[in-house]
C-alpha positions as CSV (number, residue, x, y, z in Angstrom):
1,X,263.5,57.6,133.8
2,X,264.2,55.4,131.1
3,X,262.5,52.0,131.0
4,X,263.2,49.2,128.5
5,X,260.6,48.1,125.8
6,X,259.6,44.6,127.3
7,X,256.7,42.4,125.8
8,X,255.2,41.9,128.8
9,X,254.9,45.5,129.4
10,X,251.2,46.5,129.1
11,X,251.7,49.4,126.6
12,X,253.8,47.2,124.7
13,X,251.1,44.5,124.7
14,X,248.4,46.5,123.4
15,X,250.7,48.1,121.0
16,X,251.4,44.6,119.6
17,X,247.6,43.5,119.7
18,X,246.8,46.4,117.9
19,X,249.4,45.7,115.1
20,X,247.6,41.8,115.3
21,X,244.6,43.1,114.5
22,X,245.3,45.8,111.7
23,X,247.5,42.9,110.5
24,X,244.3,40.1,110.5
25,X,242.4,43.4,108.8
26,X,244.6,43.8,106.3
27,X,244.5,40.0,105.1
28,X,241.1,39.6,105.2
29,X,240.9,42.9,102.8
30,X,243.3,41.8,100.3
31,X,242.6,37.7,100.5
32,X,239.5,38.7,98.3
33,X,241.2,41.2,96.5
34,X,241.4,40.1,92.7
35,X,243.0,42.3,89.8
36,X,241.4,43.4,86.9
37,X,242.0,41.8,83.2
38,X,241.6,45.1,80.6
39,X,239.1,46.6,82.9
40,X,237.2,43.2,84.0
41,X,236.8,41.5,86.7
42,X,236.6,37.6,86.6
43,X,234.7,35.9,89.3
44,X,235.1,31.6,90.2
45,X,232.0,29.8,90.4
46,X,232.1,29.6,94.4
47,X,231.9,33.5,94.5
48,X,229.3,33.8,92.2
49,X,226.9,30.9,93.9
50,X,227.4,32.9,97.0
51,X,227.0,36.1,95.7
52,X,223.6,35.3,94.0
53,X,222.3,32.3,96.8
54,X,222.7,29.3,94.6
55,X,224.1,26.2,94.3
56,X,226.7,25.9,92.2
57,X,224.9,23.2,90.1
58,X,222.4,25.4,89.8
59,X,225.0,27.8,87.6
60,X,225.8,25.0,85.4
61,X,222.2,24.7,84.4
62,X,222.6,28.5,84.3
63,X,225.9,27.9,81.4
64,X,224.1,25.0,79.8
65,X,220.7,26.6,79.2
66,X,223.1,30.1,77.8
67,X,221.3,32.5,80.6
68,X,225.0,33.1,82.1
69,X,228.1,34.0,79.9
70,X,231.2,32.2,81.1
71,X,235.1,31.7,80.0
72,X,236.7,28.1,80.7
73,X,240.2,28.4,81.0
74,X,242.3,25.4,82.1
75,X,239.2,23.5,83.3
76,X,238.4,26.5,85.6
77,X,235.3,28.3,85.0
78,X,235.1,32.3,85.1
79,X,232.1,35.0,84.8
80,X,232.8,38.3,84.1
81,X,231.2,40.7,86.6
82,X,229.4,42.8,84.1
83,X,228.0,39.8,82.9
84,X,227.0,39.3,86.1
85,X,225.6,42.5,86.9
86,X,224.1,42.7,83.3
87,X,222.0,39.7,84.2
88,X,220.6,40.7,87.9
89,X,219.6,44.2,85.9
90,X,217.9,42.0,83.0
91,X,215.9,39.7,85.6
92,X,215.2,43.1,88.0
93,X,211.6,43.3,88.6
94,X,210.4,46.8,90.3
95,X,208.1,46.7,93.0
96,X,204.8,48.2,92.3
97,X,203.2,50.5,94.7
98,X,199.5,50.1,95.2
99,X,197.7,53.6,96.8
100,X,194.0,53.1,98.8
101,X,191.8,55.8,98.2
């Protein structure tokens, strides 16, 4: 029997929720999504402050006092990741193991 394709058809409707949601998936992967410059990737201030838990005043103390390389372009300021990463490896501090005898 052949039926017609109707919205309010409840296949239909879970078909098209399903397409919602790999939709809302999709955006929320490739909002953040950010191309690389030569290899690079640039990161704004308000990424940054949340990736390392700080303020974002705290990271222009960070650029005035030289402990975080930055670009300004346009009035906008930019960190390279590896800078980044380079920095968090510099200030890593191992956790040392005590053993009772």
């Amino acid at each position: 029997m052949n039926e017609l394709i109707m919205p309010h058809n409840v296949g239909v409707k879970n078909v098209l929720d399903s397409m919602k949601e790999v939709l809302a998936l999709y955006k929320k992967v490739t909002g953040n999504y950010r191309p690389m410059l030569d290899g690079e990737r640039y990161l704004t201030d308000r990424e940054v402050s949340e990736i390392l838990k700080v303020s974002r005043r705290t990271l222009q103390e960070y650029r005035n006092d030289g402990i975080l390389p930055y670009v300004l372009l346009g009035g906008k300021v930019l960190y390279r990741e590896r800078d980044l990463e380079e920095l968090l490896e510099k200030c890593y501090h191992p956790a040392y193991r005590t053993t009772d005898k």
